[in-house]
N, C-alpha and C positions, 0 to 999 in steps of 0.2 A: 401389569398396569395398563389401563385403557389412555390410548394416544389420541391425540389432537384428531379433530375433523378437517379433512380435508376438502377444498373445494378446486383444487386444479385439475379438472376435467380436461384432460388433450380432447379426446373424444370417444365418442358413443359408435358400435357398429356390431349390429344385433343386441346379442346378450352380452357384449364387452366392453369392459372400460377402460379408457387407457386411462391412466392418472403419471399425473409427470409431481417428480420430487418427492414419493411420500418412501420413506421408509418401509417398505413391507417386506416379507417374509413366507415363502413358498407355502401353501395350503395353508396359509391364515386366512381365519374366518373374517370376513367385514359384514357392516351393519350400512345400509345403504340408506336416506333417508332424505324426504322431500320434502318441499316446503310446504306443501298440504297437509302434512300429519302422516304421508305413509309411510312404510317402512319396509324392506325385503331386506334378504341376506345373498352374500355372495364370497367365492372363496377366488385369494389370491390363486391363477394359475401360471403366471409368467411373470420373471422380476429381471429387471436388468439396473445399469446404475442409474439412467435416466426413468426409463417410466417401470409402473407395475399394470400388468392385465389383471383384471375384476371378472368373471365367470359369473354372472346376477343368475339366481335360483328363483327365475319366473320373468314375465315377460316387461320390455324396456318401453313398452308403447307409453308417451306421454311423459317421459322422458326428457329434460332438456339440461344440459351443460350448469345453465345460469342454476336452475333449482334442485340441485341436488350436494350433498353432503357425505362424504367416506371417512366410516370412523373404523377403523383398525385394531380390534378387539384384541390382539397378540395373542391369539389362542388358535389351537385348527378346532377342525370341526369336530365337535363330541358330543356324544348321544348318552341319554339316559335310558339304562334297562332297569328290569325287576322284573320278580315273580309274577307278575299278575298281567307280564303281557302277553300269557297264554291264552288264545282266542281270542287276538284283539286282530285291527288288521289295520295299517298304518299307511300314510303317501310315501313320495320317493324322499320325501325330508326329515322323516321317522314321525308325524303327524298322526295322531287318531285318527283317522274316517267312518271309522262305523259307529261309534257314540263318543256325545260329546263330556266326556270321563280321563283325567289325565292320567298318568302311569304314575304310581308309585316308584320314585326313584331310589334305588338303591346302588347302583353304581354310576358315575358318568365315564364315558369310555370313548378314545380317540379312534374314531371310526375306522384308518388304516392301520389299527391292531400293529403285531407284534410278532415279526418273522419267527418261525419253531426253527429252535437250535437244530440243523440236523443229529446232531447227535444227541439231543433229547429224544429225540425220535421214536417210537416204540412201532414194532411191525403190526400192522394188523391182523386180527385171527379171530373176528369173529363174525358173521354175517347177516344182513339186514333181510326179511322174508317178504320178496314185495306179492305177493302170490300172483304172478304172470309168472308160468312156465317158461317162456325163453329166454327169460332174466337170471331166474331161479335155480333151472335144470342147467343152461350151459353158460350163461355169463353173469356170475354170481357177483350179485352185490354185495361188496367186504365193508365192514365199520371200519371208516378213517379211511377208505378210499377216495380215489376223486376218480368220476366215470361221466362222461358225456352219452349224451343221447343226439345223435345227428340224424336229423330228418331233411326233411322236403319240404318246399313249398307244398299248401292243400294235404299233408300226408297227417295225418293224427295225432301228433308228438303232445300239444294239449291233453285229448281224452287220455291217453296214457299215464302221463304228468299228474291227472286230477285221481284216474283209479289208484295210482302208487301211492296217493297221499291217503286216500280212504281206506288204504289196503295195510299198507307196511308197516310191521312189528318186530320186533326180536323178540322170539321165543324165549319167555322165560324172564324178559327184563321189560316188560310195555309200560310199568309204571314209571321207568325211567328212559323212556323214548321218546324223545319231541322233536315236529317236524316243521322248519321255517321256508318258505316260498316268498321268491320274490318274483314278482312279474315285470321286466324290464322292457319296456316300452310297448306294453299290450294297449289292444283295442279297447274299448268299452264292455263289448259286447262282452270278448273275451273275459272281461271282468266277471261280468254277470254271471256267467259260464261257469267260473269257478267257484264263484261264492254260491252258488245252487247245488253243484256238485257238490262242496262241501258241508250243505246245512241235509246233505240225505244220510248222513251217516253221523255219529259224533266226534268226527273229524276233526273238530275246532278246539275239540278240547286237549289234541297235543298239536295244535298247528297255531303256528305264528306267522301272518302275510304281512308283507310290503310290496305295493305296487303302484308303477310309474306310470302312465299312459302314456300312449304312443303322442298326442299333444302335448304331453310336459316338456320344458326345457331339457336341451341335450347335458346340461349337466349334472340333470337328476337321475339320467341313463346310468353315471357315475359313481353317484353318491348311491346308489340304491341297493349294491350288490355288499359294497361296503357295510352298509347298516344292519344287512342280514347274518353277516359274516361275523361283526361285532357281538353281534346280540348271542348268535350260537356262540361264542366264545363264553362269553358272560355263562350261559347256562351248561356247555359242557365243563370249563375247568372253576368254576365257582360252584356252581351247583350239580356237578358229576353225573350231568346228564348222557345219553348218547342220540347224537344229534345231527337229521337228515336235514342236507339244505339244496333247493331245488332252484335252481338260479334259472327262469326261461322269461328271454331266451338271449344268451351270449353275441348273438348277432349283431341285434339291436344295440350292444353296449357297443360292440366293432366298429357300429356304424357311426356313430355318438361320437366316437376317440378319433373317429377320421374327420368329423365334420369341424369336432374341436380344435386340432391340429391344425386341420384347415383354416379357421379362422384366424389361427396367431402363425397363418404363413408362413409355416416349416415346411423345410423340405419335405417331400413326401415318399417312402419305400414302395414298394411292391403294393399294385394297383393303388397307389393314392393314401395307403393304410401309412401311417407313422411309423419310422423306424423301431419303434422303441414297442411296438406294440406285444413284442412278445414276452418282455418284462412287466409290464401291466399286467397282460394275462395270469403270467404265473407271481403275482404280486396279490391274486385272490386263488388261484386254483391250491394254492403251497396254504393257505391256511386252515386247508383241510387235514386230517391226520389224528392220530395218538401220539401222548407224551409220558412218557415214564415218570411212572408214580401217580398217574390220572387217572380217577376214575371211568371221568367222561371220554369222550371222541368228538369228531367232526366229521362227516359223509357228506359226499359234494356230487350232486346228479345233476350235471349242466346239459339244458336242451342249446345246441348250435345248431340250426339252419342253413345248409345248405344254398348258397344262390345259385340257382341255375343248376342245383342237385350235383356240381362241383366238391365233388372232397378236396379236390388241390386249392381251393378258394383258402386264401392266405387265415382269414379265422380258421377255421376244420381242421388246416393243418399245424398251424405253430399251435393248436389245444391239444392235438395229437400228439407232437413232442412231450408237454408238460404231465398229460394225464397217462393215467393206467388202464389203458383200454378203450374202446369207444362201445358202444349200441350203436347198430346202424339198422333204420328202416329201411322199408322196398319198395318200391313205387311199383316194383310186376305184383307181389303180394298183394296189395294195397289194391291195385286193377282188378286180382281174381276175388276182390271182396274178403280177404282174411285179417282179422284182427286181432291183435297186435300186428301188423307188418315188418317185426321184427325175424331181419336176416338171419342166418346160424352163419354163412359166411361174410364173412368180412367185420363182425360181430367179434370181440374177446375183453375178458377181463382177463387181468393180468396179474391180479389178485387172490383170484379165485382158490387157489388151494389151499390159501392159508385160512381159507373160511370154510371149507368145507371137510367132512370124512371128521374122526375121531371125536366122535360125540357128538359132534355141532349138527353134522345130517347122519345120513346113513352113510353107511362104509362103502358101497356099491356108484357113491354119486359118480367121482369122478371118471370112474370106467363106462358106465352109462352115456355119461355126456358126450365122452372120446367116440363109445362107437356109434353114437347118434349121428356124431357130426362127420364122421366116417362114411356111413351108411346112407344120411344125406345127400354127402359129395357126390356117392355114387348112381343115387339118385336121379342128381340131375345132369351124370355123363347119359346115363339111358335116355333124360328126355331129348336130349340135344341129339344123339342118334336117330330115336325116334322120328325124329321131326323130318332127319334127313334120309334115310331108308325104309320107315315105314313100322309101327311097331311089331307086324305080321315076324319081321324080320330079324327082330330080337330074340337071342338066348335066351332058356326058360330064368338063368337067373336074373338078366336084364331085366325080365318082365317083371320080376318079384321085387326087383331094386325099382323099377318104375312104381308100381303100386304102392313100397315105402314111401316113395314120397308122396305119394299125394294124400296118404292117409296121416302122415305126419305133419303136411301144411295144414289139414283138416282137424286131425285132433290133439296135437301137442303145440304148435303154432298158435294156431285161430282158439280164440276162448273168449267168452261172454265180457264185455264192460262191465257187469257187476258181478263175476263169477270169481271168486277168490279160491288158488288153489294150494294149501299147504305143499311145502317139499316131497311129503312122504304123496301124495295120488301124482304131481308131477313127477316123480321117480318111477311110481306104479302105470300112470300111460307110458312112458319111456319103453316098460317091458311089456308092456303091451303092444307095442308097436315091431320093437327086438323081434319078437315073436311072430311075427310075416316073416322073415329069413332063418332058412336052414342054420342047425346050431353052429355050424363049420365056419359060416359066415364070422359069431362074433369073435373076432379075435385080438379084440382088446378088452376082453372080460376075463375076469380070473371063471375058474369051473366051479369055484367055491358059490359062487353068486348067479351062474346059470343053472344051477342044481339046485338052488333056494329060490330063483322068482324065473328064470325061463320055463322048467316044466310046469310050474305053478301054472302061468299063462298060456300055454297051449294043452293042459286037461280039459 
């Protein structure tokens, strides 16, 4: 039942309203409305027994106490999904932007969805082919995982972000893959960015964007990661899709939840961040997953930003508790010109087996990747030697471990922006690379699989 209008304005401060005496109710939606005819919306975020706070969804400029009006809808916030908002691309208040065309509605759905029973739970086992080799070969993206991408200020985490959406399939199931991007507090520019990258491929036709800009209000920072998460609900367990959601960039929301905080003067935790932020977090990261007896999934690839290229930075890290692994880019990489910038150390999914081997790739993945990342390591104890005595002064096989690496930054690392590389040639440079070191070296290969592609590659 829709409640009385209220006019008891305590006051205005920013995008807040105190209202004294009104009845409300935690994330009820309000209809805000002035005596000119306009109208905004805003969601209760703070109730006590005297006043309630108002969070308005856009800006308070022109604004005054006397001319405004709070009507208290008793509902939270909920969105309308449907089929046909595939290729569409919406603001941070689930708005059309790209044509003026409304969405056929066929569910309305409470945008903070609905915690998975753990023990609904089902494990994940099968995985997402984004064709970047360092994703693929050593930290494989699992269906119904939840895996962050932690970059750097100026570091690529974007171009990456837009080649995975142009790139990634599941073998075998593309008709039922759909991939939703939300852009949470991007530039303009960055907008444009995306929607180009995406009109070079037919990207759009399993991709569903929501994006906020970095001048929208901080509550659409909020609501925005929300609206994506609903909507992949809707299409993975209504419509038994499997379903990539790219939430970039997490930071931006951290920053949002602090500024928020801040304004309704709460105490504040660890650097100024709200205590409670790690519940938030995992109050969107947790609605990722599989559920027994569901067709579909949810796949969650959050870009977090690094301030000051800090992993201890309080976002990085309480994401790292919730999630299954991280991507981490390089900033050295990044310097020597290699693209992806993606590290192999510091780098894991933690999923990964249950996606790979027995059908799903080749049998030889796992062992591949071990002694890659092995062979790596040792890599780069040669180059740090190197640097301090001199390469003249290295063991022949130091030399042969220093050469791995740098042919492995060069061709299993570094790969074209529009170069898409299936599992089976990222497997086959993997042994192509093996194959600069003596057989003795690999010894985290069965002999089974060095008698099948190591001599293959040094004929």
């Amino acid at each position: 039942m829709i409640k009385p209008e209220y006019r008891g304005i305590a006051s205005i401060e920013g995008s807040l309203l105190v209202i004294e005496g009104a009845n409300a109710s935690y994330n009820e939606l309000v209809k805000i409305r002035l005596d000119d005819g306009r109208e905004v919306i805003g969601q209760v975020i703070e109730v006590s027994e005297k006043y309630s706070v108002v969070e308005i969804f856009g800006p308070s400029l022109g604004f005054g106490r006397e001319n405004i009006g709070v009507v208290f809808t008793g509902d939270t916030f909920k969105f309308s999904v449907g089929k046909d908002m595939i290729g569409r691309v919406f603001n941070g208040k689930g708005e059309p932007i790209d044509v003026d065309l409304p969405i056929k509605e066929e569910e309305r759905l409470d945008i903070n969805g609905l915690p998975i029973n753990p023990y609904a739970r089902d494990l994940p086992n099968d995985f997402i082919e984004t064709g970047i080799s360092a994703i693929d070969g050593l930290n494989t993206l699992v269906m119904g995982q939840k895996l962050p991408l932690f970059s750097g200020s100026g570091l690529p985490h974007n171009e990456i972000v837009a080649q995975i959406i142009r790139q990634a399939s599941i073998p075998g199931k593309e008709a039922d893959f759909l991939i939703i991007f939300a852009g949470i507090g991007i530039t303009y520019d960055t907008y444009l960015y995306f929607m180009k990258e995406f009109n070079k491929t037919n990207a759009s036709s399993k991709l569903i964007s929501f994006v906020n800009f970095a001048s929208d209000p901080s509550i659409e920072r909020i609501v925005t990661p929300r609206l994506a998460l609903t909507t992949a609900e809707y299409f993975a367990y209504k419509e038994d899709m499997h379903v990539l959601v790219i939430l970039d960039d997490m930071t931006n929301y951290g920053e949002a939840l602090r500024e928020l905080s801040s304004a309704r003067e709460e105490v504040p935790g660890r650097r100024g961040y709200p205590g409670y932020m790690y519940t938030d977090l995992a109050s969107l990261f947790e609605r990722a997953g599989k559920i027994k007896n569901k067709k579909g999934d949810i796949t969650q690839l959050n870009v977090v930003t690094l301030p000051g290229d800090d992993i201890t930075h309080p976002i990085p890290d309480l994401t790292g508790y919730i999630t299954e692994g991280q991507i981490l880019l390089s900033r050295e990489l990044f310097n020597k010109g290699i693209y992806p910038p993606i590290t192999p150390i510091g780098s894991l999914s933690r999923l990964m087996n249950n996606g790979i081997g027995n059908g799903k790739t080749r049998a030889d993945h796992r062992q591949v990747a071990d002694q890659l990342y092995s062979a790596y390591s040792l890599s780069l104890n040669a180059r740090m030697l190197s640097s301090i005595i001199g390469k003249d002064s290295l063991s022949d096989i130091e030399k042969l471990y220093l050469d791995f690496g740098e042919q492995f930054e060069k061709k299993f690392i570094n790969q074209g922006r529009d170069e898409r590389r299936d599992i089976e040639k990222t497997l086959d440079i993997g042994w192509e690379l093996l194959s600069l070191l003596p057989e003795s070296e690999l010894t985290r290969v069965k002999q089974e699989f060095i008698d099948k592609y190591y001599k293959v590659k040094k004929s």
